[in-house]
C-alpha positions as CSV (number, residue, x, y, z in Angstrom):
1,X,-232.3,19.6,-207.1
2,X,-233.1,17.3,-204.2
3,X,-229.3,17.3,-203.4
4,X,-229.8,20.7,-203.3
5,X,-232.8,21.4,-200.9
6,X,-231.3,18.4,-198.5
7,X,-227.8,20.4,-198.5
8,X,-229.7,23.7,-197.9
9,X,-231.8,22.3,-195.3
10,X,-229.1,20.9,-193.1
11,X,-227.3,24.7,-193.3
12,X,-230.3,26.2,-192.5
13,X,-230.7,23.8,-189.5
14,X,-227.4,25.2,-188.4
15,X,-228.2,28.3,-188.8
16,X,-231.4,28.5,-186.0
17,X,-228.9,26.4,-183.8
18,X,-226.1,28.6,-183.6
19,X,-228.8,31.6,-183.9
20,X,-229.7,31.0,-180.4
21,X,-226.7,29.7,-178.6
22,X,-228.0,29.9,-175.2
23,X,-231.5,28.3,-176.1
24,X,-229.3,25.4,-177.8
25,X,-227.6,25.1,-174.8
26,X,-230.3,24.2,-172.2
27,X,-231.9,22.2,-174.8
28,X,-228.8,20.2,-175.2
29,X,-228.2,20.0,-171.5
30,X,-232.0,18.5,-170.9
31,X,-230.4,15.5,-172.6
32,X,-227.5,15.6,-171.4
33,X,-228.4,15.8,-167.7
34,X,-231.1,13.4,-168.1
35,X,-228.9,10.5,-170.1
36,X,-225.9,10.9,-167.3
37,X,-228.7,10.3,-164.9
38,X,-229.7,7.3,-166.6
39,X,-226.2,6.2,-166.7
40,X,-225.3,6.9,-163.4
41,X,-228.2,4.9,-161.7
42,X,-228.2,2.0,-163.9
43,X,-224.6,1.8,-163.3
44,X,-224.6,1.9,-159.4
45,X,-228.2,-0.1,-159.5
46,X,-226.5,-3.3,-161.6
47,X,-223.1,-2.8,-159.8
48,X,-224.9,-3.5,-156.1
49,X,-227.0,-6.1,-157.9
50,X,-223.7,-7.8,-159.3
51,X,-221.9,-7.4,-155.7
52,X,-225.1,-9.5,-154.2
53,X,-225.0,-11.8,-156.9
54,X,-221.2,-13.0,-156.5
55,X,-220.9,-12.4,-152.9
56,X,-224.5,-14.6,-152.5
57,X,-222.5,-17.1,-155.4
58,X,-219.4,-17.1,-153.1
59,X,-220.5,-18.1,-150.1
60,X,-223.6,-20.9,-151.2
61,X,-223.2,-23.9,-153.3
62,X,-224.9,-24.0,-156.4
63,X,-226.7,-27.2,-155.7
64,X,-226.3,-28.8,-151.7
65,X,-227.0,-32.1,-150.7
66,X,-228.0,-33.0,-147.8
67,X,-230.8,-35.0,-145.6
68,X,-233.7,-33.3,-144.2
69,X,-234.3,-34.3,-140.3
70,X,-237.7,-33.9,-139.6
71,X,-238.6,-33.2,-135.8
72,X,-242.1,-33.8,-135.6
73,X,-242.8,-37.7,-136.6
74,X,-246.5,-38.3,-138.2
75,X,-248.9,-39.8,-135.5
76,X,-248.5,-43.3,-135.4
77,X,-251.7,-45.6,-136.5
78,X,-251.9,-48.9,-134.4
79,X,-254.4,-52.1,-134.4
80,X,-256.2,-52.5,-130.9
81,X,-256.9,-56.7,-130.1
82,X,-260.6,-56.2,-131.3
83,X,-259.3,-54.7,-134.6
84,X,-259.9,-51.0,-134.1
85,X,-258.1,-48.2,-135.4
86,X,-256.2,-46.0,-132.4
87,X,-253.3,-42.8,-133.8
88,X,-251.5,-42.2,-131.5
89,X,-249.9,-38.5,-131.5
90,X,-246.6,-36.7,-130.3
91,X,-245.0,-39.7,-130.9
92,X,-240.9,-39.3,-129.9
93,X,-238.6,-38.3,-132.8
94,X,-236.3,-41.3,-133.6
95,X,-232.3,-40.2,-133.7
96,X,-231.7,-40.5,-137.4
97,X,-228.3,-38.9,-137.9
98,X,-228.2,-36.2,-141.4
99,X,-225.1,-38.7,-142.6
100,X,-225.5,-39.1,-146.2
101,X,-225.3,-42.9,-146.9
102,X,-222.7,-44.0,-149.3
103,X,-221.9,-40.3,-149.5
104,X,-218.6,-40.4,-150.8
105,X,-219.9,-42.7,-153.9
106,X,-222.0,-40.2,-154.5
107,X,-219.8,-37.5,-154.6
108,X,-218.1,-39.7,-157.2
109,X,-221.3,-40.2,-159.1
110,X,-221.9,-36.0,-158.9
111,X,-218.8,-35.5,-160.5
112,X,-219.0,-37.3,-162.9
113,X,-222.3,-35.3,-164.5
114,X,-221.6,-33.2,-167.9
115,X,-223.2,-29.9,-166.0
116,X,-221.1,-30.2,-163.0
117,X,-217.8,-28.4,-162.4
118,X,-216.9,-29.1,-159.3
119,X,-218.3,-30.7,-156.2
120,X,-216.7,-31.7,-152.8
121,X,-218.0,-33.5,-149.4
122,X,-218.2,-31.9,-145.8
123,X,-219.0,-32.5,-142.3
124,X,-221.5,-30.1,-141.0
125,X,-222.3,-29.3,-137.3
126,X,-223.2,-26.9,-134.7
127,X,-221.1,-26.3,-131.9
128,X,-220.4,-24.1,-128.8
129,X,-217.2,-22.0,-129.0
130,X,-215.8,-21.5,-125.0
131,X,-214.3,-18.8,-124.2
132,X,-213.9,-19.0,-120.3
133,X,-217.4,-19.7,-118.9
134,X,-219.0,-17.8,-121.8
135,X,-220.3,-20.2,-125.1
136,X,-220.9,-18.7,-128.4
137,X,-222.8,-20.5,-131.0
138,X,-220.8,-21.7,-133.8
139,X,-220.8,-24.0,-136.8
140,X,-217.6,-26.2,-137.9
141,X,-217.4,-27.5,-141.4
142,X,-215.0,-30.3,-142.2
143,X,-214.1,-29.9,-145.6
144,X,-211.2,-30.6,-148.3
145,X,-209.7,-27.6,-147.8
146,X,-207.6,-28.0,-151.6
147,X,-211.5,-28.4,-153.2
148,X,-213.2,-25.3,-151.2
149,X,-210.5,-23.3,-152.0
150,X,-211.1,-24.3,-155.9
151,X,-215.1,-24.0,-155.3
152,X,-215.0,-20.8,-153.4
153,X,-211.7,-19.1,-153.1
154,X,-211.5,-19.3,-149.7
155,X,-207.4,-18.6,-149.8
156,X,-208.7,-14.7,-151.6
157,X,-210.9,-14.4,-148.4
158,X,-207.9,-15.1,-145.7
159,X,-207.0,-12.3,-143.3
160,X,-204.5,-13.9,-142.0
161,X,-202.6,-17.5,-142.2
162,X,-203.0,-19.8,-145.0
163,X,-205.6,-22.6,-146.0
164,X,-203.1,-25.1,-146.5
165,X,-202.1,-24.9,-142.7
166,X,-205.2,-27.1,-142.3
167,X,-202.5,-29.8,-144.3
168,X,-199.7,-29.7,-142.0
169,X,-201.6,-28.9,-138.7
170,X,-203.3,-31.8,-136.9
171,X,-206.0,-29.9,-135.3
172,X,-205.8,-27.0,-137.1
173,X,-209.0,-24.7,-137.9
174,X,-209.1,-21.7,-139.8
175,X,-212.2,-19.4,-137.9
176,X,-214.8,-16.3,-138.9
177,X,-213.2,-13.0,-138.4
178,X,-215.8,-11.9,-135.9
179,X,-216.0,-15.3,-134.1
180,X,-212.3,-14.6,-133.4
181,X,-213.1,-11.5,-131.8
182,X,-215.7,-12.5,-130.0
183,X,-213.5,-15.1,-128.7
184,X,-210.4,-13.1,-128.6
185,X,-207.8,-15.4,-130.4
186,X,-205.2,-14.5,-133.2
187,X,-203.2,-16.7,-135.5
188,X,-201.3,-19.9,-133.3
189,X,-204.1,-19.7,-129.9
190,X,-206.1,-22.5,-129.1
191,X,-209.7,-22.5,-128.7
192,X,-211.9,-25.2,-127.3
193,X,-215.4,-26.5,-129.3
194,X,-217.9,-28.2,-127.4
195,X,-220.8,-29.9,-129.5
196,X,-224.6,-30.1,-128.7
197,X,-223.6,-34.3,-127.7
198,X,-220.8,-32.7,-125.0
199,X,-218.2,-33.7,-127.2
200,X,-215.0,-31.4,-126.4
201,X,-212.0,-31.0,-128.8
202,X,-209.3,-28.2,-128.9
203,X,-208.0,-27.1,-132.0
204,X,-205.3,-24.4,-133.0
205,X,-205.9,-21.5,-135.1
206,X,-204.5,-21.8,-138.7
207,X,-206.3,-19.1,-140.3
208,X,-208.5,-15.9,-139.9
209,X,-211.1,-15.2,-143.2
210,X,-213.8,-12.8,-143.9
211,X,-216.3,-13.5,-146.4
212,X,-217.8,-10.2,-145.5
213,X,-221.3,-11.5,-144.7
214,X,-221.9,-11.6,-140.7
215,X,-223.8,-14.4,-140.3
216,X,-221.2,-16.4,-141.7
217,X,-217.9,-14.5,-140.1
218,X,-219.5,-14.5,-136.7
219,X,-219.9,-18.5,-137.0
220,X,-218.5,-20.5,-139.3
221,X,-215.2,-22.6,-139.1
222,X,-213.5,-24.8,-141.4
223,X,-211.6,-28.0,-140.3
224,X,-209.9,-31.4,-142.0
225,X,-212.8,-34.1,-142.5
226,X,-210.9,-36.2,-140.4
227,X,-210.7,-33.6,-137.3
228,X,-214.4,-33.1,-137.4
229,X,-215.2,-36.5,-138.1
230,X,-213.0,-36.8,-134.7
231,X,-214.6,-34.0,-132.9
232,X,-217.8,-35.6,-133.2
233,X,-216.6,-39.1,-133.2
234,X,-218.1,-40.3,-135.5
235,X,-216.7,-43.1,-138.7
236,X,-215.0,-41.9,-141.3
237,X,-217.7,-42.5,-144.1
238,X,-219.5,-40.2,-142.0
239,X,-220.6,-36.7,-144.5
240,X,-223.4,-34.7,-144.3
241,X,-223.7,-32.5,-147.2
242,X,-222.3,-32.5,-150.6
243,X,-221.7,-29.1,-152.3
244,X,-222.1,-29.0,-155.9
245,X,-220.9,-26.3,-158.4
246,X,-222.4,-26.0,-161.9
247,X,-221.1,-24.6,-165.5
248,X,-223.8,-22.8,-165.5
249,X,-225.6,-21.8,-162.2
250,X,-228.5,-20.7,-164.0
251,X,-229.1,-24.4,-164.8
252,X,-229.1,-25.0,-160.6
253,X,-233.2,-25.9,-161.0
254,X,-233.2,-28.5,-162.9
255,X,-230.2,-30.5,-162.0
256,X,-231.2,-30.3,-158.7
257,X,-234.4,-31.6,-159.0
258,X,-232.0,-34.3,-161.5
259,X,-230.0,-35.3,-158.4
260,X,-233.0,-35.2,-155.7
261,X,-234.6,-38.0,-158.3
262,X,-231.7,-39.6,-158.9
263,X,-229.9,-40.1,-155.1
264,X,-232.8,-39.4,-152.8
265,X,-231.5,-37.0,-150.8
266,X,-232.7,-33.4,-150.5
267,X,-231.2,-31.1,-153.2
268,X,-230.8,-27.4,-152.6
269,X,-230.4,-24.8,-155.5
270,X,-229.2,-21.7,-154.9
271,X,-232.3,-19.9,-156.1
272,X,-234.4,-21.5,-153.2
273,X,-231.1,-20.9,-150.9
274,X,-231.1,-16.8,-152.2
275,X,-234.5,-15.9,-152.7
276,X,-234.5,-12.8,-150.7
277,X,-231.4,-11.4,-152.8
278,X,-233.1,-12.6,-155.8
279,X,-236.2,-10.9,-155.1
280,X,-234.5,-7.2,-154.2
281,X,-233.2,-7.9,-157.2
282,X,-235.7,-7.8,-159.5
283,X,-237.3,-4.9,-157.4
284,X,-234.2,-3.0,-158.1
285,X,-233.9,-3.3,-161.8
286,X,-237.5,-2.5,-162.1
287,X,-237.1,0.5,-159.6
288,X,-234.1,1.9,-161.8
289,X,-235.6,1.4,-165.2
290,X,-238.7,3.4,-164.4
291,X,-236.9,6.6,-162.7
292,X,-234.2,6.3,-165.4
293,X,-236.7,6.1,-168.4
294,X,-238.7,8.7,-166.2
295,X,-235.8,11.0,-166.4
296,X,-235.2,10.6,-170.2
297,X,-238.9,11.2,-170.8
298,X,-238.8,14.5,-168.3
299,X,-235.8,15.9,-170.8
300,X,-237.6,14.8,-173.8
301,X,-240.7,17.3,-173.4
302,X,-238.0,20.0,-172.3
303,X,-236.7,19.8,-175.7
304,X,-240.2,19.3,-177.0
305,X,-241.2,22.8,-175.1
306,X,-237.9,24.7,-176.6
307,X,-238.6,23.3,-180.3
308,X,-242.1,24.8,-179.9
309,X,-241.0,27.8,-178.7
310,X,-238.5,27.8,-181.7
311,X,-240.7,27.3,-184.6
312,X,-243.5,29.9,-182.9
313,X,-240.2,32.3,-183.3
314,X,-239.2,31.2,-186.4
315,X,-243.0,31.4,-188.0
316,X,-241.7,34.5,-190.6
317,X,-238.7,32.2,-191.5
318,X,-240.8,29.4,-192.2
319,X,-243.1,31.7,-194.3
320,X,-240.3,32.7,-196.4
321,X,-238.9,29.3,-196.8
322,X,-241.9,28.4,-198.5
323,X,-242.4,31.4,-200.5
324,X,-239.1,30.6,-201.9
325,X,-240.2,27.0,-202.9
326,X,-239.3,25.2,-200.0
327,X,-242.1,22.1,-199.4
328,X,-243.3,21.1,-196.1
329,X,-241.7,18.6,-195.5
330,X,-238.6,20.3,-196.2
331,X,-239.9,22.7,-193.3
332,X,-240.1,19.5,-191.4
333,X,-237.0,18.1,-192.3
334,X,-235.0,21.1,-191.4
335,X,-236.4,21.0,-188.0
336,X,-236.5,17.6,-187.4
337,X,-232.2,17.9,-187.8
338,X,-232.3,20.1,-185.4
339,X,-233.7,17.7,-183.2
340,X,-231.7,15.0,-184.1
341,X,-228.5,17.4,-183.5
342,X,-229.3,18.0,-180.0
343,X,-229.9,15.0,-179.1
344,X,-227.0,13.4,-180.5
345,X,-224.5,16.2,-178.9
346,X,-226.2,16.1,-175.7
347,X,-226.7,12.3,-175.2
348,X,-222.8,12.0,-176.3
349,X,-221.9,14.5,-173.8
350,X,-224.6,12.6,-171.4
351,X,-222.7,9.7,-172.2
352,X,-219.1,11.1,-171.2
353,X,-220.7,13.4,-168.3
354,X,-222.1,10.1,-166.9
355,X,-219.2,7.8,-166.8
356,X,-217.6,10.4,-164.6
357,X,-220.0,10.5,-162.2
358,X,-219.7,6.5,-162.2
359,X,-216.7,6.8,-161.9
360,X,-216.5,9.1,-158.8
361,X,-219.1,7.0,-156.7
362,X,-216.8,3.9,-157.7
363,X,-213.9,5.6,-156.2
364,X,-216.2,6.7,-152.6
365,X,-215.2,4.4,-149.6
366,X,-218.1,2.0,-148.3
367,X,-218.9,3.6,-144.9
368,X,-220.1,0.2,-143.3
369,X,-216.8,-2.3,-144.1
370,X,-217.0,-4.3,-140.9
371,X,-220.7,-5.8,-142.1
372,X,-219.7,-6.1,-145.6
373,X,-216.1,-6.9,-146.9
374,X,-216.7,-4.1,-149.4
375,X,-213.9,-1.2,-150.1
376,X,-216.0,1.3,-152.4
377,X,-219.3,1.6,-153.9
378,X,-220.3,-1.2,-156.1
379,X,-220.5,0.3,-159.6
380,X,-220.7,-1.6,-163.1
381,X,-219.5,-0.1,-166.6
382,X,-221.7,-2.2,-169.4
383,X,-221.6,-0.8,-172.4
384,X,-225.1,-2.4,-173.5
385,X,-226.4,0.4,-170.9
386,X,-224.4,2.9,-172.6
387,X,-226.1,1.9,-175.8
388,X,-229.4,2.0,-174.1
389,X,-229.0,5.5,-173.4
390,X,-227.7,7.1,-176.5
391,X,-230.4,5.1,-178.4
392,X,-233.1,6.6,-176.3
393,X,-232.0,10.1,-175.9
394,X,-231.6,9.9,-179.6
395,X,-235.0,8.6,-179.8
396,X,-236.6,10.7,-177.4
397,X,-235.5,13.6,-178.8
398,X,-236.7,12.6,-182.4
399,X,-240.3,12.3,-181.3
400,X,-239.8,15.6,-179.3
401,X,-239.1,17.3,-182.2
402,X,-241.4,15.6,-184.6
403,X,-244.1,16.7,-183.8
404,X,-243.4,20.5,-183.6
405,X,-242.1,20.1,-187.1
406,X,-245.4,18.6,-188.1
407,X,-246.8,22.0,-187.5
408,X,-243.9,24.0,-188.5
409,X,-244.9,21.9,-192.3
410,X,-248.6,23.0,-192.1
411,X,-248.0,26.4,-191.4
412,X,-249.4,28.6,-194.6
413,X,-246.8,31.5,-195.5
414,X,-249.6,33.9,-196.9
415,X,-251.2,33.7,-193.2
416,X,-248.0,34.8,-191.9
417,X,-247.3,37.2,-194.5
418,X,-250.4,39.0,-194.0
419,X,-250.0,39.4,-190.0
């Protein structure tokens, strides 16, 4: 007999669905528009999060070391002859150099730790770029050019020439796509560098990259250690930073604050390096959950409204239903499948109606390319968020029609019957 009513009350569910096509319709459609929504924005939200992520994790070292040069000295205390206490202040900074002593030992030592996957030395400094009597600030970086190219694939970032011109060229330097047009050179001119000392050194272009970030395209240049070492004549021990790449980046923390103990020089993670990113981040996420949920909520007392409407219609139908024997919560049930029904179809066809409109912005061109190296919308396709959003529309449109049906179940047919 329960078999039975369970069969009956699914049939009779079907029934007041395809009774009113049209109200079935919009009802379905609430979900449908509100779950595609959902999809669409948590999509684009996490694909520019994702884009900031990597392109932040392209160009910055998961841990840097590096020495800190200080500018303003503490006052000095000194001892008069009658054994009183004079500070003296604005004392003159002393020239202490950011090498990193015994640096290349230590970049044996770094290597060598279970968390690290990769690490590689470089010579770091400012310079002036000449371009007739115009200077333009710049920054050279003499690197392994084999090891950066393994750390941050520089060789995918190449707009023209290759990194392993920096190999066969003897003063070779492979240059920031907007330096270069600031400066006016292509692949094979030479181009004069002038550091803050007044050391002057020409090199030849090997290579034009982008890494799509302006700050770093408008300034940055990558040279042979020896060249740079040269440039600023300095010994060949000479380093100043070591640039350290983790298994796990999210470990950056703690192994720096390992090495910082450990070397005694001043360990950079790339949280501390990123926090602004990091920060929009979280502001993001929390921004796209709330209008997203908001939306799913908004569709959910649509379909609440509608199931209301329907049972205040179907109030003689109810009445007969349990004249005939039907319990109340077999009134319930058969309205709580109705529910359940919508919100399936709809969130499926949320599902489908969302990933197209994904889809679509994935497929618009970025209007600003020249800032960012970025051909089309950032958007991401996880199927967690997919997941999300079926399971809440399902939800959402369970509670929306539970508690009509609790009413529907209380309703007494002899009330009804009698007007």
């Amino acid at each position: 007999m329960a078999t039975f009513f369970r069969s009956v009350n699914l049939e009779i569910a079907l029934t007041h669905l395809l009774s009113k096509p049209r109200q079935t319709l919009v009802a379905m459609l609430g979900v449908t528009f509100g779950i595609s929504m959902f999809i669409t924005m948590i999509s684009f939200m996490t694909g520019v999060n994702d884009f900031l992520m990597n392109l932040s994790l392209d160009g910055t070292p998961h841990v840097r070391l590096f020495n800190t040069i200080s500018g303003t000295p503490p006052p000095i205390a000194a001892l008069t002859a009658d054994a009183e206490m004079v500070v003296l202040h604005h004392a003159k900074p002393r020239n202490v150099l950011p090498k990193l002593k015994d640096g290349f030992l230590v970049l044996e030592n770094v290597q060598q730790h279970p968390g690290v996957s990769g690490a590689l030395a470089q010579v770091s400094s400012q310079v002036f770029c000449n371009n007739g009597p115009v200077k333009f600030p710049g920054q050279v970086v003499g690197t392994d050019i084999l090891r950066e190219n393994a750390l941050y694939d520089l060789q995918e970032k190449m707009k023209s020439g290759d990194i392993r011109n920096l190999l066969t060229y003897q003063d070779g330097i492979l240059i920031g796509k907007g330096l270069a047009e600031k400066l006016g050179v292509v692949l094979g001119d030479r181009i004069s560098m002038t550091t803050p000392e007044g050391n002057t050194f020409f090199f030849r272009v090997a290579g034009i990259f982008a890494f799509g970030i302006a700050t770093v395209d408008d300034t940055r240049c990558y040279a042979s250690i020896p060249t740079v070492q040269k440039l600023l004549q300095a010994d060949p021990s000479y380093i100043t930073d070591i640039h350290v790449r983790l298994k796990d980046y999210n470990t950056s923390a703690s192994v720096a604050a390992e090495m910082e103990r450990t070397y005694g020089f001043e360990a950079e993670d790339w949280q501390e390096a990123n926090q602004a990113i990091l920060a929009g981040e979280v502001i993001r996420n929390s921004l796209t959950y709330v209008v997203s949920i908001t939306m799913l909520i908004v569709a959910g007392f649509g379909i609440y409204n509608i199931m209301n409407m329907n049972i205040i219609n179907k109030m003689k139908d109810i009445a007969i239903l349990k004249a005939m024997g039907f319990e109340g919560s077999d009134v319930s049930r058969i309205f709580l499948i109705q529910s359940m029904m919508i919100g399936v179809a709809g969130g499926l066809l949320g599902l489908l109606l969302g990933f197209l409109f994904s889809t679509g912005i994935s497929k618009i061109p970025f209007p600003n390319g020249d800032f960012i190296s970025i051909e089309t919308f950032p958007v991401s396709f996880h199927a967690q968020h997919y997941g999300l959003g079926i399971t809440f529309g399902t939800l959402t449109t369970l509670f929306a029609g539970w508690f009509p049906s609790r009413k529907a179940a209380r309703v007494d047919p002899v009330d009804i019957i009698r007007g």
